[in-house]
C-alpha positions in Angstrom: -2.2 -22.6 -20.2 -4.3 -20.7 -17.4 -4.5 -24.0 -15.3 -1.1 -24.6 -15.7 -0.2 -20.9 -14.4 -3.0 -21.5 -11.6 -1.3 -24.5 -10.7 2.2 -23.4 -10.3 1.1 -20.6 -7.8 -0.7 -22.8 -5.8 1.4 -25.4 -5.3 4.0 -24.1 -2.9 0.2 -23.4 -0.6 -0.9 -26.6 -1.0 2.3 -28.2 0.5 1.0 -26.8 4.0 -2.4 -28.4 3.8 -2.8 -31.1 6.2 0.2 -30.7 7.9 0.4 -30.1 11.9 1.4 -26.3 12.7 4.8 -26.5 13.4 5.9 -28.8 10.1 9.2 -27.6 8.4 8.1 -27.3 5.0 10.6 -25.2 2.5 8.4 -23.2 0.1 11.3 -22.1 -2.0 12.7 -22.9 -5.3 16.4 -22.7 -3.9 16.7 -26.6 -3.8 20.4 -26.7 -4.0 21.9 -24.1 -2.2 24.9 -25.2 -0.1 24.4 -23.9 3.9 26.9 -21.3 4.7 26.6 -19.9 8.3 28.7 -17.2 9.3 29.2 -15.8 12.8 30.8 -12.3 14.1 31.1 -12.4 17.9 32.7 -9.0 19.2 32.9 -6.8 21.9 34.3 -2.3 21.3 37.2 -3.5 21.4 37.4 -6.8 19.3 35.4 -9.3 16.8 35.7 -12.6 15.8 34.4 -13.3 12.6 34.5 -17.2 11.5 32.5 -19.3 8.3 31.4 -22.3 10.8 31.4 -25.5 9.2 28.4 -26.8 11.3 25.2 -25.9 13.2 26.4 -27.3 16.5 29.2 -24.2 16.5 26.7 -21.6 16.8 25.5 -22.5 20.3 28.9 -21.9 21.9 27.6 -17.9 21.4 24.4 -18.4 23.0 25.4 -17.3 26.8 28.5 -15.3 25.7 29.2 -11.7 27.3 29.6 -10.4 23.6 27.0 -9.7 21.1 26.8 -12.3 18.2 25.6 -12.0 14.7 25.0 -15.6 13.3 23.9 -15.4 9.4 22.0 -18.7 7.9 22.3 -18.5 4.2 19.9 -21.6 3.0 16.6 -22.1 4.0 16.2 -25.6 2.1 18.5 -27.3 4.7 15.4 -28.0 7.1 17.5 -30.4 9.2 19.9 -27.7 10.3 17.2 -25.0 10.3 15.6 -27.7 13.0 19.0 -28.1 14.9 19.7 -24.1 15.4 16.2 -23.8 16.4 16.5 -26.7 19.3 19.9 -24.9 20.3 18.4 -21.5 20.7 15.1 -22.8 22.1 13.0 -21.3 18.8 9.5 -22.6 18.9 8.3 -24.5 16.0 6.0 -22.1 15.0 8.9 -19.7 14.2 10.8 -21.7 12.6 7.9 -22.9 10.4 7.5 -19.5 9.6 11.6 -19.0 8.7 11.1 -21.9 5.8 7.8 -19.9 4.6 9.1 -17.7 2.3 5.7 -16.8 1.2 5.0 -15.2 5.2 4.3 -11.8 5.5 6.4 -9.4 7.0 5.5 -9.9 10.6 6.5 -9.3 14.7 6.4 -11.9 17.4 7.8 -11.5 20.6 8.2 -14.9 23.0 9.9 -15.1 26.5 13.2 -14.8 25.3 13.4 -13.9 22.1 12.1 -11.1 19.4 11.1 -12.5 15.8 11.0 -10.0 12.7 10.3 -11.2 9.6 11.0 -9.1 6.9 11.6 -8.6 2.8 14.5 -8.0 1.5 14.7 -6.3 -2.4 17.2 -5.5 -4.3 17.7 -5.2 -8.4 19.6 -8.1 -10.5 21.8 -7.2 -13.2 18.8 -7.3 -15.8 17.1 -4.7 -13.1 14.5 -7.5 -12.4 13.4 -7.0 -8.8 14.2 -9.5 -6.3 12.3 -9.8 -3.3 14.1 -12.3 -0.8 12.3 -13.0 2.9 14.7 -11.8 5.7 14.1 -13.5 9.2 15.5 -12.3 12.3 15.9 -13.1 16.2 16.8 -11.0 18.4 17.8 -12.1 21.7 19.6 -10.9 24.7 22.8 -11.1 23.4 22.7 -12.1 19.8 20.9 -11.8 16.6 20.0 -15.0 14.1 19.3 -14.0 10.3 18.4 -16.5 8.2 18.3 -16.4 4.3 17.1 -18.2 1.6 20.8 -18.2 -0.2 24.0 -15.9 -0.7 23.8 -12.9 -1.4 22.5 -9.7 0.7 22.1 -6.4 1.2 23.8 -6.4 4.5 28.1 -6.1 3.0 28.2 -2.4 4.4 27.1 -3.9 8.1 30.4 -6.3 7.7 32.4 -3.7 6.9 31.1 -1.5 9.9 32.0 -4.8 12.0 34.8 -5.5 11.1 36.7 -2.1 11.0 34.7 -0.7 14.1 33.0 2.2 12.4 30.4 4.1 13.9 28.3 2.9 17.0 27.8 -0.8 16.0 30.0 -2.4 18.3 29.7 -0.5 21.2 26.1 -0.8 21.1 24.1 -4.1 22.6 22.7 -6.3 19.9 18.9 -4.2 19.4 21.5 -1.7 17.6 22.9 -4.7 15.5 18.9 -5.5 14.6 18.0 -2.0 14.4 21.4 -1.4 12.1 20.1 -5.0 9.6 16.9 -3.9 9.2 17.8 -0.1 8.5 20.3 -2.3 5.7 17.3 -3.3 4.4 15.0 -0.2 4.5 17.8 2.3 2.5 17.7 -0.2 -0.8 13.9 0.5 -0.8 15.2 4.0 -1.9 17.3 2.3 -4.5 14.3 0.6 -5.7 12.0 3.2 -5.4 14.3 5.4 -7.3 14.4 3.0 -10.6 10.9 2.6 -10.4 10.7 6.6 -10.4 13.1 6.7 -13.4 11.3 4.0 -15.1 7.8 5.8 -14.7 9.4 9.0 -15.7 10.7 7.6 -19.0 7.8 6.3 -19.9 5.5 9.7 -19.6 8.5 11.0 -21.6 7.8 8.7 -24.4 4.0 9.2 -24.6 4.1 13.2 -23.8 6.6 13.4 -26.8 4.6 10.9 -29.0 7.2 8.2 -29.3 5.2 5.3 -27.2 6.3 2.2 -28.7 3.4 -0.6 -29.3 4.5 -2.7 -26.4 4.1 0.0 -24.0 1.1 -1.0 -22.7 3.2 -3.9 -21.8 5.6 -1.8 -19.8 2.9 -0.1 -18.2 1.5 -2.8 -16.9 5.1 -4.9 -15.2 5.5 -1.7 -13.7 2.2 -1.8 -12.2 2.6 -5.4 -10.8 6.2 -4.3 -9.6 5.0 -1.4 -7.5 1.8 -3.5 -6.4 4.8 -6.4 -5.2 6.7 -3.6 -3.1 4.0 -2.1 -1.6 2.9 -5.5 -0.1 6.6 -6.1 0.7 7.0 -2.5 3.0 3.6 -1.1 3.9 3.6 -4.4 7.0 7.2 -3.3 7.9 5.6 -0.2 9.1 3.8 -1.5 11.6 6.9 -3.4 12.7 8.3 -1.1 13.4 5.6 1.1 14.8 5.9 -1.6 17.6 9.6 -1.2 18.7 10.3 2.4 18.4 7.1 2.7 21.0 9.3 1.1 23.5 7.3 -1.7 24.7 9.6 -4.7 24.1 12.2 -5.1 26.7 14.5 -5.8 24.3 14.4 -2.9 22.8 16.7 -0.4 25.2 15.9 3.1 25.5 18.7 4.6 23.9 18.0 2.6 20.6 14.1 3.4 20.2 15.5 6.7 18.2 17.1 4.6 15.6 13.9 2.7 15.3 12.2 5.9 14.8 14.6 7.2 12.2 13.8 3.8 10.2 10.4 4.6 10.8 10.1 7.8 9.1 12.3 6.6 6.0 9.4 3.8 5.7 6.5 7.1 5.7 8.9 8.4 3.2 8.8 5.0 0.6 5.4 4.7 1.1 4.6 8.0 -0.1 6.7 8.0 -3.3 5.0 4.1 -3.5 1.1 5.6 -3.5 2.6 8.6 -5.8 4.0 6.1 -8.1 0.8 4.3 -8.1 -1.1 7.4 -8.9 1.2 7.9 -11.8 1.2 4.4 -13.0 -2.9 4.6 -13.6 -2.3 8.2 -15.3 0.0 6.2 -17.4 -2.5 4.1 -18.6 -5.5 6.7 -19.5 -2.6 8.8 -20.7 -1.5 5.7 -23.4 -5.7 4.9 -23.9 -6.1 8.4 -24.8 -2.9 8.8 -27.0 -4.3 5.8 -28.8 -8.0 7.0 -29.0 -6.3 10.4 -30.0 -4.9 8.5 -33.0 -7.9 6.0 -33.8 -9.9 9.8 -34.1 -7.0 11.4 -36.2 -7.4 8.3 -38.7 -11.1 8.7 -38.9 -11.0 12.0 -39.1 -9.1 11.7 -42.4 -11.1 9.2 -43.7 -14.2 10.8 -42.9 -13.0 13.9 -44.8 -12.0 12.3 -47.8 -15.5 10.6 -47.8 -17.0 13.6 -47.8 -15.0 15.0 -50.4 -15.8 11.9 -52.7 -19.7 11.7 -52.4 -20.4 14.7 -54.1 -18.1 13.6 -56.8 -19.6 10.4 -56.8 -23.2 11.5 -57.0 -22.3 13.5 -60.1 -20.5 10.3 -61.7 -23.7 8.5 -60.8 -25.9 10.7 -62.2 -23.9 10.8 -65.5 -23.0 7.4 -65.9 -27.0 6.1 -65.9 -27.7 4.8 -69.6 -30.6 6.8 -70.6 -30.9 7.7 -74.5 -33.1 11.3 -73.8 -30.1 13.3 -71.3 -29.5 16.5 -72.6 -26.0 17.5 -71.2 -24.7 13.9 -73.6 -25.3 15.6 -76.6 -22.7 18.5 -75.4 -19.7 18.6 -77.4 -17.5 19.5 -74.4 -20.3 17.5 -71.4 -17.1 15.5 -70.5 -14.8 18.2 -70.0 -17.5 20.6 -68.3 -18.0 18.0 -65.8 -14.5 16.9 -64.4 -14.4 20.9 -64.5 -17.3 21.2 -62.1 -15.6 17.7 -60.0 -12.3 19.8 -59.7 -14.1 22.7 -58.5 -16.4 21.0 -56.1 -12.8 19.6 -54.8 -11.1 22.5 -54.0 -13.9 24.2 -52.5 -14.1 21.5 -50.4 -11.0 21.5 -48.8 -10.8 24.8 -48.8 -13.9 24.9 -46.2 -12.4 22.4 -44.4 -9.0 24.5 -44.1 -10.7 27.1 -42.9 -13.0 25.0 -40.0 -9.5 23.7 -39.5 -10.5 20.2 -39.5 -7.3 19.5 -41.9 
């Protein structure tokens, strides 16, 4: 069963081995997605906002005087990842990287265009954490996303969009980046705050004494989900480290304050994420000593009532040994006398150990 599990996270690695740099490879599990691009061209004053029903649409947006937002939900179309990249002029390298859902969140900048590559996580309905790779280009006038299906956290950014809220529009397209990845950086706070409740119900449960056998079980998904965000937003920090300094020349003055702002929510998460972790191990000795607490209670009692019982039983022994010359078997009341003596011995007993408060 362990090779088998070995196997099947190794496999999407091993499809890389051998292969020239620059070989679309999808390392997903997202086989059948359909594509579906859509595009949001605007200006202050207007947008166009269109599903396009092929790749070759996109490039009309390339030299526009607008800023453009062109969204690529499904990674496992290589062919068309291949064809927006040629239009755009994307080295293969990137795009390699786009297909790689396994890359870590990363920066590259080339001549003419800015690559992020980011995680995305959200919770599904069974609050099962889903961590989705986000890539992004920013260019001079547009911005490419590409995703591995439907499904985002990005529906406020539309809205913005399309009613002309706030500073989106007016704004060149480093505030439409700036504005996707902050998208992205407020549902860590939705994350972090389940896994703070989570946590929290848990101490609950062992403070009050009502831990549950599988709890060790909890304990330790919750330790493998924190340890999966923290590697999907500690390299996001130094992301953006690099564009709120100001050295990209995409990045215009006026924006590097937003950048900033994300920056300092990403402190924030990482904090509660090393707190969390902290707590998580406490957790842990907390439930080993809860159940060495109770492993000691149990002993206790048995070790009580075997001290209770051996001076009984030495009395019994002495008593029940068959020979004919023993002068207490001669006694009319001997029997009585001694389960006398036995009852005595008992309460004594615990009354001593009442009063060390060992019961």
């Amino acid at each position: 069963m362990k090779k088998r599990t070995a196997k099947k996270r190794t496999q999407n690695y091993k499809k890389h081995i051998g292969k020239s740099p620059g070989t679309l490879i999808y390392t997903g599990k997202k086989t059948e997605k359909q594509l579906h691009i859509e595009s949001f061209d605007y200006t202050k004053d207007t947008i166009d906002e269109r599903v396009l029903t092929n790749i070759e649409e996109a490039k009309s947006f390339k030299n526009s005087d607008s800023v453009t937002w062109i969204n690529i939900d499904g990674l496992n179309s290589i062919d068309e990842i291949a064809n927006i990249g040629k239009q755009y002029d994307l080295h293969p390298l990137v795009l390699e990287d786009i297909v790689n859902i396994t890359q870590r969140p990363k920066i590259d900048e080339y001549d003419d265009y800015l690559f992020v590559v980011l995680k995305m996580l959200y919770y599904d309905k069974d609050e099962t954490i889903v961590i989705e790779q986000v890539s992004l280009i920013l260019g001079k006038n547009y911005v490419l996303s590409f995703q591995e299906s439907e499904g985002d956290v990005f529906n406020t950014i539309r809205e913005r969009l399309r009613l002309g809220n706030g500073r989106i529009r007016g704004l060149k397209s480093d505030y439409l980046l700036y504005a996707l990845i902050d998208a992205v950086v407020d549902h860590y706070f939705v994350i972090i705050e389940t896994l703070g409740n989570k946590i929290e119900d848990l101490e609950t449960d062992l403070f009050a004494g009502n831990a549950r056998d599988d709890i060790n079980i909890e304990v330790q998904q919750l330790k493998r989900e924190i340890l999966k965000v923290r590697r999907a937003i500690f390299p996001l920090r130094e992301i953006i480290n690099r564009l709120e300094k100001g050295e990209s020349p995409f990045i215009h003055k006026n924006t590097i304050t937003y950048y900033r702002d994300i920056y300092d929510h990403l402190i924030q998460v990482s904090e509660n994420i090393d707190i969390y972790r902290e707590m998580i191990w406490s957790l842990m000795d907390m439930y080993m000593t809860t159940i060495s607490n109770k492993m000691n209670e149990v002993m206790k009692v048995l070790t009580i009532m075997s001290s209770i019982f051996i001076p009984l039983t030495f009395l019994a022994g002495i008593y029940g040994m068959n020979f004919e010359y023993m002068p207490e078997l001669q006694y009319h009341n001997g029997y009585f006398v001694l389960l006398g003596v036995m009852l005595i011995l008992f309460i004594a007993l615990l009354f001593y150990f009442k009063r060390k408060k060992w019961l």
